[in-house]
DRENZAZA-479455 format. One record per residue (C-alpha): residue number from 1; residue in one letter; x, y, z. Coordinates in Angstrom, 1 decimal. Example, Ala and Ser with C-alpha at 12.3 -4.5 7.8 and 13.67 -1.06 7.14 Angstrom:
(vexfi 1; 'A'; (12.3; -4.5; 7.8));
(vexfi 2; 'S'; (13.7; -1.1; 7.1));
This chain:
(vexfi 1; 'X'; (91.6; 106.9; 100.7));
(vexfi 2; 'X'; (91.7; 103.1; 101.4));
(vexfi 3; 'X'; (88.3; 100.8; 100.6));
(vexfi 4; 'X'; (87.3; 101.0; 104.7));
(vexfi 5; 'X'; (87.2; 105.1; 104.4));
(vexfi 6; 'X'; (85.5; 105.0; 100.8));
(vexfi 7; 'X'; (83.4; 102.0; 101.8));
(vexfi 8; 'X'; (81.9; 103.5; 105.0));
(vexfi 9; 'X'; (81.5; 106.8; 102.8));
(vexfi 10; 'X'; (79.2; 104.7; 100.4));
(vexfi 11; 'X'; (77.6; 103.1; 102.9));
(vexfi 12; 'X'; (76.5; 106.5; 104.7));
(vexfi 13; 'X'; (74.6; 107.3; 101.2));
(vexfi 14; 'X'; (73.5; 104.3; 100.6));
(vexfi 15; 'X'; (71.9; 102.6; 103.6));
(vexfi 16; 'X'; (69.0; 100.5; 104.0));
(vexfi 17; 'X'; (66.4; 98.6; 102.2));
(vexfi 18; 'X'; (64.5; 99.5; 98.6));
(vexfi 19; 'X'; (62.4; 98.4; 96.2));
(vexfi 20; 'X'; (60.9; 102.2; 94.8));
(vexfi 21; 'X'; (59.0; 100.3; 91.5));
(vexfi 22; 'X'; (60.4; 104.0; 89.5));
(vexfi 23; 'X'; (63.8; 102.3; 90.3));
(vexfi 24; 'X'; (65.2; 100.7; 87.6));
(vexfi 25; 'X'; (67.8; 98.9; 89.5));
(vexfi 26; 'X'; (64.4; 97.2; 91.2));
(vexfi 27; 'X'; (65.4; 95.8; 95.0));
(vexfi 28; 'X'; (68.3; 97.4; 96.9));
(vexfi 29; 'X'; (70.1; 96.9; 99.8));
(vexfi 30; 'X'; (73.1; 99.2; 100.8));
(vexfi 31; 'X'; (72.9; 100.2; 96.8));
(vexfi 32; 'X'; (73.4; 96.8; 95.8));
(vexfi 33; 'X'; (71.2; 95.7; 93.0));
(vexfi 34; 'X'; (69.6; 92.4; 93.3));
(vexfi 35; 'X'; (70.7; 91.3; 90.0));
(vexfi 36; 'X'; (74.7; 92.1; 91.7));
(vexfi 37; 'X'; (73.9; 90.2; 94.8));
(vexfi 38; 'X'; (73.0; 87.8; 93.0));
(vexfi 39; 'X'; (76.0; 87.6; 90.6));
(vexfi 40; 'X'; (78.0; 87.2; 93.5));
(vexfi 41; 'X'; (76.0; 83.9; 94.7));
(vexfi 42; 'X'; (73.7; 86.0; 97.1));
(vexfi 43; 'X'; (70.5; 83.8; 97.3));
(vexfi 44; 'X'; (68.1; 85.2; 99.9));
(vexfi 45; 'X'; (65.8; 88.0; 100.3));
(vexfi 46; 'X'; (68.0; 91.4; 99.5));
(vexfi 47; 'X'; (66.1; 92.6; 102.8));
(vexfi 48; 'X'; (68.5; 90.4; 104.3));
(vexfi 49; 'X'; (71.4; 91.2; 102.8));
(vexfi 50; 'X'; (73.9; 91.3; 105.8));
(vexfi 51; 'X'; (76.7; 94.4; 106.0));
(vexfi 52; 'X'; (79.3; 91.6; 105.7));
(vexfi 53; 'X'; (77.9; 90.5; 102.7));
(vexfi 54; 'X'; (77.7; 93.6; 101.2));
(vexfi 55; 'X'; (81.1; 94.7; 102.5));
(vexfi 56; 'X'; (82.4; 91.9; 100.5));
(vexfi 57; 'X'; (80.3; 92.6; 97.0));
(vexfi 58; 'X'; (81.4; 96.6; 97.4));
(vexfi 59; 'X'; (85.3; 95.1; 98.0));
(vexfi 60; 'X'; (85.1; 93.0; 94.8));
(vexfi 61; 'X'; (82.5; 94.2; 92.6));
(vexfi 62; 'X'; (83.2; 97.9; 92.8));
(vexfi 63; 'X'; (86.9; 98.4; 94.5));
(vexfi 64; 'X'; (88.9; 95.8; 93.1));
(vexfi 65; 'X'; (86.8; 95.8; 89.8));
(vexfi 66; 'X'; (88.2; 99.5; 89.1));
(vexfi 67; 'X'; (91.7; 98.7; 90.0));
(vexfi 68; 'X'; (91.0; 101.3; 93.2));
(vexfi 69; 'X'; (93.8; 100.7; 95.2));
(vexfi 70; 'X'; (96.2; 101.4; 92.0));
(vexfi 71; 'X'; (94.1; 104.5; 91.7));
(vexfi 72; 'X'; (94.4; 105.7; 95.8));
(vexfi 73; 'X'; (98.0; 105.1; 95.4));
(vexfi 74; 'X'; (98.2; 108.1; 92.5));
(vexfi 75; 'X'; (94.7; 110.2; 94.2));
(vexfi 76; 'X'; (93.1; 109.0; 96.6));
(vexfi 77; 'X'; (90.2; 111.0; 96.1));
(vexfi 78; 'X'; (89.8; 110.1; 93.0));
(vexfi 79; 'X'; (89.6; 106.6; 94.0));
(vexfi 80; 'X'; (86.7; 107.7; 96.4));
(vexfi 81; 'X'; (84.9; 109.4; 93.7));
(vexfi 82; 'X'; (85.6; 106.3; 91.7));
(vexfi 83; 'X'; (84.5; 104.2; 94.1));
(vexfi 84; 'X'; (81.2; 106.4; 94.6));
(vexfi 85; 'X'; (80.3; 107.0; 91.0));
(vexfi 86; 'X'; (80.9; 103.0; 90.3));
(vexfi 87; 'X'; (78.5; 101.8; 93.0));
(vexfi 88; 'X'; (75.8; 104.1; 91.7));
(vexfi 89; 'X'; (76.1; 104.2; 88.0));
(vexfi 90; 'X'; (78.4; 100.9; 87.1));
(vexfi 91; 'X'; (81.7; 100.4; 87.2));
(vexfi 92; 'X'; (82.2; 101.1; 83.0));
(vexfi 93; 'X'; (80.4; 104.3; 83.4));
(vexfi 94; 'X'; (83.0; 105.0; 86.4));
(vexfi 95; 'X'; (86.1; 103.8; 84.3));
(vexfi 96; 'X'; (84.8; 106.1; 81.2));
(vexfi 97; 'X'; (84.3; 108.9; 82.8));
(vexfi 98; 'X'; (88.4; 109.1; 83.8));
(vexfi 99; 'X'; (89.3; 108.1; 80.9));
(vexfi 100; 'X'; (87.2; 110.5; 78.9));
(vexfi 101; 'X'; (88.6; 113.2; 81.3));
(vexfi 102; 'X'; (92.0; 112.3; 81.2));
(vexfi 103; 'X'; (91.9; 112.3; 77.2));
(vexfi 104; 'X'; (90.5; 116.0; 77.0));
(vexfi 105; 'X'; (93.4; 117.2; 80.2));
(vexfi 106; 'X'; (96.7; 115.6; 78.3));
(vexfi 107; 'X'; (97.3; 118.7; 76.0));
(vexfi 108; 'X'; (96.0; 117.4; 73.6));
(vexfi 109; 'X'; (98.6; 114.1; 73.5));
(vexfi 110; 'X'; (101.4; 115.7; 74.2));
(vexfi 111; 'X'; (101.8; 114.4; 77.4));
(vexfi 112; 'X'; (100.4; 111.1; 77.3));
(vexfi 113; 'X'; (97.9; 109.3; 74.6));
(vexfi 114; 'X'; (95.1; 109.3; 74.8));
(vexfi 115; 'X'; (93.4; 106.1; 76.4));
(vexfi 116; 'X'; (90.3; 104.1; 74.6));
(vexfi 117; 'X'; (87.2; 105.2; 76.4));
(vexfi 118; 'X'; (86.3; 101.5; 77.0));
(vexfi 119; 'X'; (84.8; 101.6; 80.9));
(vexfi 120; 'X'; (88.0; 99.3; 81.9));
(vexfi 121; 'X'; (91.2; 100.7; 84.0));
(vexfi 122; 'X'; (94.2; 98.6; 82.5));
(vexfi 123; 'X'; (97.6; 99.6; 82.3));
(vexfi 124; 'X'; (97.3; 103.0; 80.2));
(vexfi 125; 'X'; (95.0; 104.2; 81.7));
(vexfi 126; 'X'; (97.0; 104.0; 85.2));
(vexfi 127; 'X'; (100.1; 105.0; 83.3));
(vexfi 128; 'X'; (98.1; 108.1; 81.9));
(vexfi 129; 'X'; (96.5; 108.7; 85.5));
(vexfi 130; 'X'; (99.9; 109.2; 87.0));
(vexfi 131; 'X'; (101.7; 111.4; 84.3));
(vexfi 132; 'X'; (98.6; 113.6; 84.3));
(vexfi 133; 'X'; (99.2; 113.9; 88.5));
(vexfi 134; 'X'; (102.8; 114.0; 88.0));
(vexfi 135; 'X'; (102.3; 117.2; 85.5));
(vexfi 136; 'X'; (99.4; 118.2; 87.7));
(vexfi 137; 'X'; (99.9; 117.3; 91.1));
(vexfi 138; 'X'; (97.0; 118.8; 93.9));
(vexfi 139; 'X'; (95.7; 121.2; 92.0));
(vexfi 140; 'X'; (95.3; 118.8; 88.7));
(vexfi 141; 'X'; (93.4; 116.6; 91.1));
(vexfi 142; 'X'; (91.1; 118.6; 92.1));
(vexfi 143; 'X'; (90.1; 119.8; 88.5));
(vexfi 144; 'X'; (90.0; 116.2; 87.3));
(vexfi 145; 'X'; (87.5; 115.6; 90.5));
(vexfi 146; 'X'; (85.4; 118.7; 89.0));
(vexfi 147; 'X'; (86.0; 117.4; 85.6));
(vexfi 148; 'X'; (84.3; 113.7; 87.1));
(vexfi 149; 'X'; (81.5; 115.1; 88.9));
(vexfi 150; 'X'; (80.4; 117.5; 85.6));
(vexfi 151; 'X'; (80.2; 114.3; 84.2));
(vexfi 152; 'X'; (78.3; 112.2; 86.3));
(vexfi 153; 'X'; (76.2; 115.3; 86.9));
(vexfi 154; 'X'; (75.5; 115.6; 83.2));
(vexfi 155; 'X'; (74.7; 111.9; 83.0));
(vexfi 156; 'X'; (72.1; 112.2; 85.6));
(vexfi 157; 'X'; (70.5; 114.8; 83.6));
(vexfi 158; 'X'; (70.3; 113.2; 80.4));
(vexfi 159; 'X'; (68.8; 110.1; 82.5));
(vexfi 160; 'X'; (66.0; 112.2; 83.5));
(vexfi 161; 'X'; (65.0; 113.8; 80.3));
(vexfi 162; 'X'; (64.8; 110.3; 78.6));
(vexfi 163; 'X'; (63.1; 108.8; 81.4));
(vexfi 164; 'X'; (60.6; 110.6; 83.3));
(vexfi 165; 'X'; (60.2; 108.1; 85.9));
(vexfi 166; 'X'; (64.3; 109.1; 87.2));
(vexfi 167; 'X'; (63.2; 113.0; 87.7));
(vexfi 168; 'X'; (62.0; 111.5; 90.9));
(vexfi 169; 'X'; (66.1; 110.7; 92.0));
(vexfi 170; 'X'; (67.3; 113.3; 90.1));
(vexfi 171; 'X'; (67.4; 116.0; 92.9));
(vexfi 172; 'X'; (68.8; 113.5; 95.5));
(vexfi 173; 'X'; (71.3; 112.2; 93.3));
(vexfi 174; 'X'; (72.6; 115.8; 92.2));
(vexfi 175; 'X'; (72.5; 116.4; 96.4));
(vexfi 176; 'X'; (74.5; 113.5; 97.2));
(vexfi 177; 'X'; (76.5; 112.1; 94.1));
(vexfi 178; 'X'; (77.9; 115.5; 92.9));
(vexfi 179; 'X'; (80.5; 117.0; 95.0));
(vexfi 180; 'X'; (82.3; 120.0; 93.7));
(vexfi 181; 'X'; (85.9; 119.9; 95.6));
(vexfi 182; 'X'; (88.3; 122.8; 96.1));
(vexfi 183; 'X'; (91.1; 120.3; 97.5));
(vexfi 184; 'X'; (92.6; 117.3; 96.4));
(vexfi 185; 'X'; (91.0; 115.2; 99.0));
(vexfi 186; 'X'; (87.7; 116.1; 97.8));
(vexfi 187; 'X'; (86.5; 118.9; 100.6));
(vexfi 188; 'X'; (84.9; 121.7; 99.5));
């Protein structure tokens, strides 16, 4: 997994133009928020929002932000999950979700401490990513890959019961967000 394979994978869920009012993220383009474009000095209509443009926001707001190439050099899928989860939730719910996984698969700190839950990938929780892969290997990915997607399913969930107005994304979400894998490149 590289950010071309992970950004075209993003960009197959997440095409087009939205502004559903029951959307809390209001305007869309490519799943970019208007309030992101805009942190990134975007300054026209998000209808106009060029793929170049986006490319570039995905690259730096969502890849380099989580540390992703790091990550693809230890699992790559989980990079792409990552990657996936960061663009549609935010990149501190992404970075908490492995670190809250990681911390519950390290028997129980014996083979690495556990990592603050603080939605930032730094150096432990790279360091704790590759002793847990090391220990692990394919098979250890593929349960941490479950282990992310229970979570981001559960999130989604919980979204919906305390706002109504999500039920309506819920279903697509849970269709298109949560993959279960069966291999360490995230296939089922």
């Amino acid at each position: 997994m590289d950010f071309n394979l992970a950004y075209e994978t993003v960009l197959g869920k997440e095409a087009g133009y939205s502004d559903d009012p029951r959307d809390s993220g209001g305007q869309t383009k490519y799943g970019i928020t208007e309030s992101v474009a805009r942190a990134f000095g975007y300054v026209g209509p998000m209808n106009l929002l060029s793929l170049g443009q986006a490319k570039a926001i995905y690259r730096g707001r969502y890849w380099d932000a989580l540390q992703l190439d790091q990550v693809a050099s230890l699992a790559p899928a989980v990079a792409g999950e990552l990657f996936d989860t960061g663009v549609n939730l935010g990149t501190d719910q992404a970075a908490t979700f492995l670190q809250r996984a990681l911390n519950v698969l390290n028997k129980e700190g014996s083979w690495y401490p556990d990592v603050k839950a603080d939605g930032r990938i730094g150096p432990m929780t790279l360091a704790s990513l590759r002793e847990f892969v090391r220990r692990r290997g394919a098979e250890g990915q593929v349960v941490l890959l479950r282990a992310l997607n229970a979570l981001q399913g559960a999130f989604y969930v919980e979204l919906a019961e305390r706002r109504a107005k999500d039920e309506a994304f819920v279903y697509g979400w849970l269709l298109n967000r949560v993959d279960v894998p069966t291999t360490p490149e995230g296939h089922a």
